[in-house]
C-alpha positions as CSV (number, residue, x, y, z in Angstrom):
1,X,10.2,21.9,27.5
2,X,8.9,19.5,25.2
3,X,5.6,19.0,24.7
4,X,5.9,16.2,21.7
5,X,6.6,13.7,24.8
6,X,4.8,10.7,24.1
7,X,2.4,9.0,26.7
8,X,3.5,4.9,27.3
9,X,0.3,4.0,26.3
10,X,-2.2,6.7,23.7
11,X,-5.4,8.5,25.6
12,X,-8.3,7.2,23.9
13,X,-10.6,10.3,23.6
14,X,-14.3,10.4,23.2
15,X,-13.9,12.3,19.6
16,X,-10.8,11.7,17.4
17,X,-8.0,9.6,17.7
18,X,-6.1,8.7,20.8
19,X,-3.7,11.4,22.2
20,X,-0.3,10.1,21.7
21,X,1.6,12.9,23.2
22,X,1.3,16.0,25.3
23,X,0.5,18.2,22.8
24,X,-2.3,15.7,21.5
25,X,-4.1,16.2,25.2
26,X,-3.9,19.4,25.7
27,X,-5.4,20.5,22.1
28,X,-7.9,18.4,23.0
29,X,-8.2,20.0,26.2
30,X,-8.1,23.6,24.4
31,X,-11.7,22.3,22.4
32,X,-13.6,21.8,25.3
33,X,-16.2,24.6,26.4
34,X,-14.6,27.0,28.8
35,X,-17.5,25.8,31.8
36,X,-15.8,22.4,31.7
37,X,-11.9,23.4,31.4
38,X,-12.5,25.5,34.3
39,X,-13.5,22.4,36.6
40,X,-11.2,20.9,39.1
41,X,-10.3,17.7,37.0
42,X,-9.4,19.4,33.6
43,X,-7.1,22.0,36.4
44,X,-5.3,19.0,37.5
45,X,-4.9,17.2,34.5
46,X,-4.0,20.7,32.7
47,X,-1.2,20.8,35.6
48,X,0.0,17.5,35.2
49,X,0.6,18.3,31.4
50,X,2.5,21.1,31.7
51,X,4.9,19.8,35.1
52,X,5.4,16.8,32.3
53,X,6.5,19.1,29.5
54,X,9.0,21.0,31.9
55,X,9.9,18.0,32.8
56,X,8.7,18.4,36.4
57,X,6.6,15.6,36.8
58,X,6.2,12.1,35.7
59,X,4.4,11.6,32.1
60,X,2.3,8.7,34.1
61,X,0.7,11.7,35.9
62,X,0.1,13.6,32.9
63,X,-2.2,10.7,31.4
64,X,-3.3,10.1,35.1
65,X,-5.1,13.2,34.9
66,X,-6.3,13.5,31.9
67,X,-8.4,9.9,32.1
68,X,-9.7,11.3,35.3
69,X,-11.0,14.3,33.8
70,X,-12.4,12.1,31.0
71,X,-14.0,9.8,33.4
72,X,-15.4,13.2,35.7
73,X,-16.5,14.5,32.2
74,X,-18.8,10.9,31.5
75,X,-20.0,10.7,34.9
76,X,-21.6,14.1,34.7
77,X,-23.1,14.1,31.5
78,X,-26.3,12.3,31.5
79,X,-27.6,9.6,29.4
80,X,-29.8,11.9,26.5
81,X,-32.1,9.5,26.4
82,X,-33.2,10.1,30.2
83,X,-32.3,13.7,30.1
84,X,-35.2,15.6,31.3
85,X,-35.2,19.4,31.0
86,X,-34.7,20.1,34.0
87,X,-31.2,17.9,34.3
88,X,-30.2,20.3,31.5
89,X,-28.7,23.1,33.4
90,X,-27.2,20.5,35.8
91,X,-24.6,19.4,32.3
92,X,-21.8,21.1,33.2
93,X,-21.3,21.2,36.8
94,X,-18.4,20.8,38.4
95,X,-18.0,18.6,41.4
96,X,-18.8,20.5,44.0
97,X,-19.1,23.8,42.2
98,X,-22.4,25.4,42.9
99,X,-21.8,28.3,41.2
100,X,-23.1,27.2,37.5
């Protein structure tokens, strides 16, 4: 297992610098607030990372799902500027989860 694994081309994340290997991702994944790990997207891309590491599936995958989470993550946040309060509660939610 090897989780030092470079990605062919860095992740550009919103905050920091670029993950440039496996372990980069998923400590960035390991920041984020436990309503938006547990969503669908950061489950799959936190998959893909660890089939990658155990060599179980293709690093392409592994950056695959992380940009997909990342681009889940920017389409459900809403612009502040025309955040109203009620939007608030609606920050977080997963696709399709109606629990939160």
């Amino acid at each position: 297992m090897s989780w030092d694994r470079p990605f062919a081309q860095p992740v550009p994340l919103p905050e920091g610098p670029p993950a440039q290997t496996l372990r980069d991702a998923a400590g960035y994944i390991r920041k984020l607030p436990q309503p938006e790990r547990d969503c669908q997207e950061w489950r799959l891309a936190v998959q893909m990372l660890i089939d990658a590491a155990e060599d179980r599936g293709p690093m392409l995958f592994a950056r695959m799902g992380i940009v997909r989470a990342l681009e889940a993550h920017a389409e459900r946040t809403p612009n502040p500027v025309h955040q109203g309060p009620s939007q608030d509660r609606d920050k977080l939610k997963c696709n399709g989860d109606a629990s939160i």
